[in-house]
C-alpha positions as CSV (number, residue, x, y, z in Angstrom):
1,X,-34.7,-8.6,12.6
2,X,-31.4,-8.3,13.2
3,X,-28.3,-6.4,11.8
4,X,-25.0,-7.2,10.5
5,X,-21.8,-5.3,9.9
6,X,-18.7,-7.3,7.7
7,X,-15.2,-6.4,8.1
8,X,-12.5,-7.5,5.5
9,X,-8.8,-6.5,6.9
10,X,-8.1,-6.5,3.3
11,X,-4.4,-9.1,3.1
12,X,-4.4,-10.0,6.8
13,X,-4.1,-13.8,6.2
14,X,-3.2,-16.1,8.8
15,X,-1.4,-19.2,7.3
16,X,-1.1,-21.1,3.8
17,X,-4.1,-22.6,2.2
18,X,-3.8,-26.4,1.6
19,X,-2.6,-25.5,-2.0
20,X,-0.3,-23.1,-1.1
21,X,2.7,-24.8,-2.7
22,X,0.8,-24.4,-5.8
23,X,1.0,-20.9,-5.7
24,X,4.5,-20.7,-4.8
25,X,3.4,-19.5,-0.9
26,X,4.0,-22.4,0.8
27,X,4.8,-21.2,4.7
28,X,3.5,-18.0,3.9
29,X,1.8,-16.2,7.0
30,X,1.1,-12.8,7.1
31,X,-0.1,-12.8,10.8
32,X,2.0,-14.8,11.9
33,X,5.6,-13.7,10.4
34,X,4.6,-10.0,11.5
35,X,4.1,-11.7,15.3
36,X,7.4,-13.6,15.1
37,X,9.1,-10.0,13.7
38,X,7.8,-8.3,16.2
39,X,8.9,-10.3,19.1
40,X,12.6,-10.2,17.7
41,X,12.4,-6.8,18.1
42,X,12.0,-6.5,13.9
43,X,8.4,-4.9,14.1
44,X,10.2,-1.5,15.9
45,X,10.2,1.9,13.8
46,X,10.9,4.9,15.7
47,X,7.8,7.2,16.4
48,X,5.3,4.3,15.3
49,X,5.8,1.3,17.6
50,X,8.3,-1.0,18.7
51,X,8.1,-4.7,21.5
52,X,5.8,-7.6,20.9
53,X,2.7,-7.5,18.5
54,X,0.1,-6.2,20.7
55,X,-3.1,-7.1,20.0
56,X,-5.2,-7.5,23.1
57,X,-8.8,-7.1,21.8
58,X,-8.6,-9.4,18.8
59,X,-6.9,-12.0,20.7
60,X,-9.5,-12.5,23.2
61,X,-11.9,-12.6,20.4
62,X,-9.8,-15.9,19.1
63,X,-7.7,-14.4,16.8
64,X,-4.6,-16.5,17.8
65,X,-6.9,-19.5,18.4
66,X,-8.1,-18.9,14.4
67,X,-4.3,-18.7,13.5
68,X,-3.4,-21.9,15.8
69,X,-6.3,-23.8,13.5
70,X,-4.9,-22.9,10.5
71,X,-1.4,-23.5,11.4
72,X,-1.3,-25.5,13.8
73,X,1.1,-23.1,15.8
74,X,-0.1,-19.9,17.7
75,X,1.5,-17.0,17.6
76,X,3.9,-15.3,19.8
77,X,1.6,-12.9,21.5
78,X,-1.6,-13.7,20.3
79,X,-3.1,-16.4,23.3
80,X,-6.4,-15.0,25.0
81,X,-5.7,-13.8,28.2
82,X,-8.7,-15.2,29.4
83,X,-11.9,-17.1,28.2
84,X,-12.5,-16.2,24.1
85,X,-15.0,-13.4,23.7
86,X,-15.9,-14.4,20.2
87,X,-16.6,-17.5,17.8
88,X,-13.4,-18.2,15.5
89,X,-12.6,-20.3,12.8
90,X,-10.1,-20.3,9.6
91,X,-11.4,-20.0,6.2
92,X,-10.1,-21.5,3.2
93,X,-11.0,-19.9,-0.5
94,X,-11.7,-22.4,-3.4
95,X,-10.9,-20.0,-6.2
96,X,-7.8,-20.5,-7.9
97,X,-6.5,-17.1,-7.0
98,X,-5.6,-15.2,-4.7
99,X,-7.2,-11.5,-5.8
100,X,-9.3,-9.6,-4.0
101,X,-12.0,-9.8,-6.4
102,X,-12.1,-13.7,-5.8
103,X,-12.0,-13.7,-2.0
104,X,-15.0,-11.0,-2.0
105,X,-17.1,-12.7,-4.0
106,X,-16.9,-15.8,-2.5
107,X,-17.3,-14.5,0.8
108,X,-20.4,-13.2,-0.9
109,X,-21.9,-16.9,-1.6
110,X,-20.1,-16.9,-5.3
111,X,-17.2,-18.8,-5.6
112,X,-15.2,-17.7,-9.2
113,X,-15.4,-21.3,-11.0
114,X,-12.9,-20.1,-14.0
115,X,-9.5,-18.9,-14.3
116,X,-8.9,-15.5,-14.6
117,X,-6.7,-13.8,-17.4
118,X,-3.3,-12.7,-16.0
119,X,-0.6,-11.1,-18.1
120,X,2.8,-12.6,-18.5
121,X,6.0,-11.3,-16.2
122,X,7.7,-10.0,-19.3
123,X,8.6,-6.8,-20.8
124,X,6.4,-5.7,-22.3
125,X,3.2,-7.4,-20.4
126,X,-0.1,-6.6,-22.4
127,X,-0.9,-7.8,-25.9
128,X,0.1,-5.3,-28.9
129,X,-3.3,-5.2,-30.1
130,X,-4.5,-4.1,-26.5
131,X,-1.6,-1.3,-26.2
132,X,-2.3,0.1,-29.5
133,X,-6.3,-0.3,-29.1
134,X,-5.6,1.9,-25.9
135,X,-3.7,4.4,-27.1
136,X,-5.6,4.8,-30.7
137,X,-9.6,5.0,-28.8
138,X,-8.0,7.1,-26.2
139,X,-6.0,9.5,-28.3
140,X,-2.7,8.8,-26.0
141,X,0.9,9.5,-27.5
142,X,2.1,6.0,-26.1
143,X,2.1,4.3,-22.7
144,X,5.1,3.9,-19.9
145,X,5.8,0.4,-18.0
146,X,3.9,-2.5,-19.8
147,X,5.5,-4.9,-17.0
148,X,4.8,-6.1,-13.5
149,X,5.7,-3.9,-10.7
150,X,5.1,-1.9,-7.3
151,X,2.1,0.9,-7.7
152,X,4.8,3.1,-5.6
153,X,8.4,1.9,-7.5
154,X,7.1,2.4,-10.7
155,X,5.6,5.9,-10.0
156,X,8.6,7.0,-8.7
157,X,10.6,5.7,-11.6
158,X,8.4,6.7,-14.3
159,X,6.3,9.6,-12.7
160,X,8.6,12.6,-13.8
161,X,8.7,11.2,-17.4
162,X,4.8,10.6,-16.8
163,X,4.3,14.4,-16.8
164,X,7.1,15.4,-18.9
165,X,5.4,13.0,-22.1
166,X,2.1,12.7,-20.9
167,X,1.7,8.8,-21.5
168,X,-0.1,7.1,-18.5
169,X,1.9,4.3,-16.6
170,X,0.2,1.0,-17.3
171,X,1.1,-2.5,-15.4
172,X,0.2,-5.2,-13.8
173,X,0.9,-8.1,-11.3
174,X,0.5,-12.2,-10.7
175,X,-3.1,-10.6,-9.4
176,X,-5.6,-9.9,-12.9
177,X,-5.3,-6.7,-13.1
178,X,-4.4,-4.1,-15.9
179,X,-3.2,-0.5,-13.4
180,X,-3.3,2.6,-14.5
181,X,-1.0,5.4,-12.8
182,X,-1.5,9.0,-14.0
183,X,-1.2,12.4,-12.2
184,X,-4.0,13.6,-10.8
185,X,-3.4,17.7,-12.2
186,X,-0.9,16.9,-15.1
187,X,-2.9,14.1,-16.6
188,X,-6.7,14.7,-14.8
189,X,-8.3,13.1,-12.6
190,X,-11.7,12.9,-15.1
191,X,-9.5,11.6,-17.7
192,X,-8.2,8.7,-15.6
193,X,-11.0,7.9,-14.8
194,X,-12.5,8.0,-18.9
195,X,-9.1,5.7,-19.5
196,X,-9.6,3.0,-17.2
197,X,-13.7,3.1,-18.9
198,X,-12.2,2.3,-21.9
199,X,-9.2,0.1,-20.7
200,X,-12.3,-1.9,-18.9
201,X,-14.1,-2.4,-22.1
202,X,-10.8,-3.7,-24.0
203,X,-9.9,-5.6,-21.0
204,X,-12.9,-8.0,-20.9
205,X,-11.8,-10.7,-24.2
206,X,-8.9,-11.2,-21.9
207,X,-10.6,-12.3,-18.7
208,X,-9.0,-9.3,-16.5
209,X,-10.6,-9.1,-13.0
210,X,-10.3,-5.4,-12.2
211,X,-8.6,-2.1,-13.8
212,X,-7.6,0.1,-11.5
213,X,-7.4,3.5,-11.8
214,X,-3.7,4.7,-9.2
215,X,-3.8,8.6,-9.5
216,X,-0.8,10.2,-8.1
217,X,0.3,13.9,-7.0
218,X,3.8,15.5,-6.4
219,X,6.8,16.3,-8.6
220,X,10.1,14.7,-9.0
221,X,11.8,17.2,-6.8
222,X,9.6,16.3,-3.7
223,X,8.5,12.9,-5.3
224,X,5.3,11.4,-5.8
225,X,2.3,10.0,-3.7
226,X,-0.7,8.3,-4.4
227,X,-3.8,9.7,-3.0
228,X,-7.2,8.3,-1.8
229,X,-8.8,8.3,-5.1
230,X,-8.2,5.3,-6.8
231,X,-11.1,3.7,-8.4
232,X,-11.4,0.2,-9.2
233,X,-13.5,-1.3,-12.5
234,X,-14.2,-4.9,-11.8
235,X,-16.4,-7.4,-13.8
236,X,-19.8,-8.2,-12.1
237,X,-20.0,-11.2,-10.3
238,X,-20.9,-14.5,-12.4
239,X,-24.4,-15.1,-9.6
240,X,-26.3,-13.8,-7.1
241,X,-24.2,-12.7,-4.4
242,X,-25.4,-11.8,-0.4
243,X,-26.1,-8.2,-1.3
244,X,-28.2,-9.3,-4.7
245,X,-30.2,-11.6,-2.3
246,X,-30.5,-8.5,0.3
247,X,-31.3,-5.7,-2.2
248,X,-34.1,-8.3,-3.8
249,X,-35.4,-8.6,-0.2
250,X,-35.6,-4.8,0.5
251,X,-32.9,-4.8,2.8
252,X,-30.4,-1.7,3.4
253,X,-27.1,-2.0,2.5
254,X,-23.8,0.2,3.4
255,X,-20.8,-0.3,1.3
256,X,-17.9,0.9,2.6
257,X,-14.1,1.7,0.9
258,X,-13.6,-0.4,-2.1
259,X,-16.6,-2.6,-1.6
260,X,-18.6,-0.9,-4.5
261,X,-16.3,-0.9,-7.0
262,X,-15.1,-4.7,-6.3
263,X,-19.0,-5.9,-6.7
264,X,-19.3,-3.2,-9.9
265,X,-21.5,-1.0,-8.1
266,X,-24.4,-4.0,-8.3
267,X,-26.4,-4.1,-5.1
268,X,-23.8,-2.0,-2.9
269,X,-26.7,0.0,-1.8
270,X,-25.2,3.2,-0.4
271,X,-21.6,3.6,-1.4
272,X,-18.8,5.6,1.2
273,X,-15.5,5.6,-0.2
274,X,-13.2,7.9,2.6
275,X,-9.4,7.6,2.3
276,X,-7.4,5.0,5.2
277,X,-8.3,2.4,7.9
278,X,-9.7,4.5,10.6
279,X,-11.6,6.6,8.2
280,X,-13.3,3.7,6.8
281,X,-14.0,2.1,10.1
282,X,-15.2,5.5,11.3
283,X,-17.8,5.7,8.2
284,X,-18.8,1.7,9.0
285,X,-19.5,2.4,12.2
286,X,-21.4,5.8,11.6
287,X,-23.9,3.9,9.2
288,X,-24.1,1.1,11.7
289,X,-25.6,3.3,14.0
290,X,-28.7,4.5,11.4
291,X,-28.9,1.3,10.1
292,X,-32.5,-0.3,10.1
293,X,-33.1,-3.9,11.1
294,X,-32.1,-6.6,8.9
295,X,-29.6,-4.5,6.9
296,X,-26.0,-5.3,6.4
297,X,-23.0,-2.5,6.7
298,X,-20.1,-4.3,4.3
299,X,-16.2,-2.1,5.0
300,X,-12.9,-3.2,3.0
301,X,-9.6,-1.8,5.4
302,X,-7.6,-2.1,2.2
303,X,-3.9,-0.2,3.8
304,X,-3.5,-3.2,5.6
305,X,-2.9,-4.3,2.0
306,X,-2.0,-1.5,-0.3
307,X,0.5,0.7,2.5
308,X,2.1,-2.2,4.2
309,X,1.8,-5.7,2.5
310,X,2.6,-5.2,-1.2
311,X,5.4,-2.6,0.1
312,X,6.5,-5.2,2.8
313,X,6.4,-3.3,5.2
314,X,6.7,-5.2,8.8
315,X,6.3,-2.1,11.2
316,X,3.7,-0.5,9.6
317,X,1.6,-4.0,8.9
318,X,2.0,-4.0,12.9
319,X,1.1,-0.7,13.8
320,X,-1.8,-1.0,11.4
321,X,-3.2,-3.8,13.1
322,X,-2.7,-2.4,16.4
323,X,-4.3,0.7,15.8
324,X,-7.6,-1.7,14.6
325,X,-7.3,-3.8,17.8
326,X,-7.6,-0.4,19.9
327,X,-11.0,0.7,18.3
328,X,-12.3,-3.2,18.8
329,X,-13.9,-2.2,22.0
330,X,-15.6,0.6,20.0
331,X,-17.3,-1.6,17.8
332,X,-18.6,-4.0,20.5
333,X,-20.1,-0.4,22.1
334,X,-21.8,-0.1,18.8
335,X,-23.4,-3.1,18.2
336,X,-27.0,-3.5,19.8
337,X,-28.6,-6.5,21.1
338,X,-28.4,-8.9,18.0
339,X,-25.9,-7.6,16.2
340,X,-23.5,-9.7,15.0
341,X,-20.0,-8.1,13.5
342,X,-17.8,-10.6,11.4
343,X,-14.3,-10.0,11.1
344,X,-12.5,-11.7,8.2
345,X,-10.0,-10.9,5.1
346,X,-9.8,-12.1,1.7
347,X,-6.4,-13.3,1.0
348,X,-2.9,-12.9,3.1
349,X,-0.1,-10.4,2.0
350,X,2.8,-11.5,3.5
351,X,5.7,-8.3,4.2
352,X,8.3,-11.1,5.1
353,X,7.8,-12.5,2.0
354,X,9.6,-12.4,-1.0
355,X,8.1,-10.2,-4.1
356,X,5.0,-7.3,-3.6
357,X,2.3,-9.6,-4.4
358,X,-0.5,-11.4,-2.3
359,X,0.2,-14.4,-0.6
360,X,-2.2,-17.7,-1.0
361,X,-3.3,-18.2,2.6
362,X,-6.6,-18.9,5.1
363,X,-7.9,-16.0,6.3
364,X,-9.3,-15.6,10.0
365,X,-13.0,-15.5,11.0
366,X,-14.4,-13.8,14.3
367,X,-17.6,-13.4,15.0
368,X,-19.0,-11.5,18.0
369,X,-21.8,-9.1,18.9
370,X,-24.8,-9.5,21.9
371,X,-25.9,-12.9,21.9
372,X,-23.0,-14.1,20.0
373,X,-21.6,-17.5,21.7
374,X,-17.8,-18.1,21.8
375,X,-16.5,-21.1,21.0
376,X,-14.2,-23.0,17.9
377,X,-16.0,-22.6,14.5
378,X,-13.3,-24.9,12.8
379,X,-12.3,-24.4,9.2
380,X,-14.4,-23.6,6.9
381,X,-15.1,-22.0,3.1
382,X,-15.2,-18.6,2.2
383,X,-18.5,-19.2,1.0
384,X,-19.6,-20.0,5.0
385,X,-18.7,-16.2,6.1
386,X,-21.7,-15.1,3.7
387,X,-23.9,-17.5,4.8
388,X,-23.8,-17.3,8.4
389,X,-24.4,-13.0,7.8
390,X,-27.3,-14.7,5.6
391,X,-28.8,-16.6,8.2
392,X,-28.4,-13.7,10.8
393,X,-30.4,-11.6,8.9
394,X,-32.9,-14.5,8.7
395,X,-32.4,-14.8,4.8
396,X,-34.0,-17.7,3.2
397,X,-31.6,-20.9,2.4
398,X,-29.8,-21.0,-1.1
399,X,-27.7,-22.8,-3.1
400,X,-24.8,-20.8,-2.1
401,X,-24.9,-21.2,1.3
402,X,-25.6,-25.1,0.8
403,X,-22.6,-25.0,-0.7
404,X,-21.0,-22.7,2.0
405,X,-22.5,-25.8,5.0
406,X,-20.9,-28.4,3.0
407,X,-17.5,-26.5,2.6
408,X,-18.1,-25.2,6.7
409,X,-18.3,-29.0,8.0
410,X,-20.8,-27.8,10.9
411,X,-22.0,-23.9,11.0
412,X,-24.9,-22.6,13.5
413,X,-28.4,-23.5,12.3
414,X,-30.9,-20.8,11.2
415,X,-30.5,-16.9,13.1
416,X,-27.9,-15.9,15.1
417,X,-23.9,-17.1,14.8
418,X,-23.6,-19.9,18.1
């Protein structure tokens, strides 16, 4: 057997989905806006980075070729220097979202066929009956927000007042979520975390993908920042996702960052949750290299997303992704004979664009290991990513990933990617 390591670069989308316009994100392109910024000399910050987008590895891989596909233009920077080193293709999600929840399930095999519950842009955003179930079974004096904004604005507008009444900030976004911001020594960590149980529970009659506990630290004279431990409480996928099908076949599984928590802890196998990019690539690549055959190591790089796209932040979206492109040739060292590694994301997050929410968009698929052949994998479904990490590890044929061929057009037969 074979092993397999996934990699979402959680908002790094690289063009607008078919039914972008639907969304309001037509010409929305994560990749490909940072590119253009960056070559106008818009991408500089002092100390971080400055020039062109500089992606070597994942160029050669086909990044800009996957971006070309979905576009039809490449971006500045992004052509292989030489022969690609990796198959690449664009994917396109059928959900009609554009959450995380959504693209990580049906990168899974399991597409969401019903419409999530989303909260309305007004003030105030959540139900009366939910607020005062909230408050009442969690013995609160009140809540602050109840609206739609930033994680960061709102906890620096509300975070001093936070402390000073000890009512949690609650919000929400075009995404279906219900947030919860609370400081993590004022409020509790433990009782953030016994909130969001309950929020989670009142939460379901209204179809809300994921609450997410945002803890926070700091004071209002040196401000506040939100650290690593936010926890998210998602509903269990509808079906049988890749890692039901892998825990049912005895097969090891590593889930890495927020990968746990967005599958509700349901065949994640062994969970690390460290704090950043590198940290979680680090821990990826650490349980890669104990991993028995024919298991699957699944990471989320969620500050591509949370840091840089809902803050939109065009330097630090570049740096970001040139700081992944430098350890590429670290994962190919890591990757025996037979590995395959699959690079992909789960929605786009444009910083050029206007607003802090995601951006409806393809996402782009590399795959590359020993034995891997390059070459054009076209556009495809969502659905397709899990199935081709299926078929590498020599998992039986479903109906998700008859679903995922007829979405792909023309994916490698059974075993290895080619």
């Amino acid at each position: 057997m074979t092993r397999a390591l996934l990699i979402v670069l959680d908002s790094v989308g690289i063009g607008g989905a078919p039914d972008a316009v639907e969304f309001g994100d037509a010409g929305a392109d994560t990749l490909g806006h940072i590119a253009e910024a960056c070559a106008r000399g818009a991408g500089d910050r002092a100390s971080l980075r400055a020039g062109p987008l500089h992606l070597p590895h994942l160029a050669g891989l086909g990044l800009g070729l996957a971006a070309e596909g979905a576009t039809g233009r490449m971006p500045p920077g992004l052509a292989p220097a030489g022969p690609v080193e990796g198959a690449f293709g664009h994917a396109v999600e059928s959900a009609q979202g554009k959450d995380t929840v959504s693209g990580h399930w049906e990168i899974a095999g399991v597409p969401v066929g019903f419409s999530w519950g989303r909260f309305p842009a007004t003030r105030p955003a959540f139900p009366p009956d939910l607020t005062r179930a909230l408050v009442e079974e969690a013995g609160l004096p009140g809540i602050l927000g109840d609206c739609h904004a930033s994680g960061t604005a709102i906890i620096e507008e509300l975070g001093a007042e936070h402390v000073r009444t000890g009512r949690p900030i609650c919000y929400t976004s075009v995404d279906s979520v219900f947030q919860i911001a609370a400081h993590e020594e004022a409020f509790g960590l433990d009782r953030l975390y016994a909130l969001c149980t309950i929020a989670r529970r009142l939460c379901d009659p209204y179809r809300i993908g994921r609450v997410i506990a945002r803890p926070f630290l700091g004071d209002a004279t040196s401000g506040f920042t939100r650290t690593a431990h936010r926890r998210d409480y998602a509903v269990p996928p509808p079906g049988d996702t890749l890692l039901d099908r892998l825990a049912a076949a005895g097969r090891p599984v590593v889930s890495v960052g927020k990968i746990g928590d967005i599958f509700a802890h349901r065949s994640t196998g062994r969970e690390i949750k460290p704090g950043g990019n590198d940290a979680c690539l680090t821990a990826a690549l650490d349980a890669l290299a104990d991993l028995p055959a024919g298991g699957l190591v699944f990471a989320n790089l969620v500050e591509f997303d949370t840091e840089y796209g809902h803050r939109r932040d065009v330097p630090g979206y570049a740096a970001a992704l040139e700081r992944f492109d430098a350890r590429v040739p670290e994962i190919r060292a890591a990757l025996r004979a037979g590995d395959l590694c699959l690079v992909t994301a789960d929605h786009g997050n444009d910083p050029t664009w206007t607003g802090t929410d995601h951006t409806r968009e393809q996402v782009p698929v590399l795959a590359f290991g020993p034995g891997i052949a390059p070459g054009p994998l076209g556009r495809i479904g969502f659905p397709a990513i899990g199935a081709m990490v299926a078929r590498h590890l020599g998992l039986e044929e479903t109906v998700a990933e008859t679903l995922a061929g007829t979405l792909a057009g023309t994916l490698a037969g059974p075993g290895p990617v080619a």
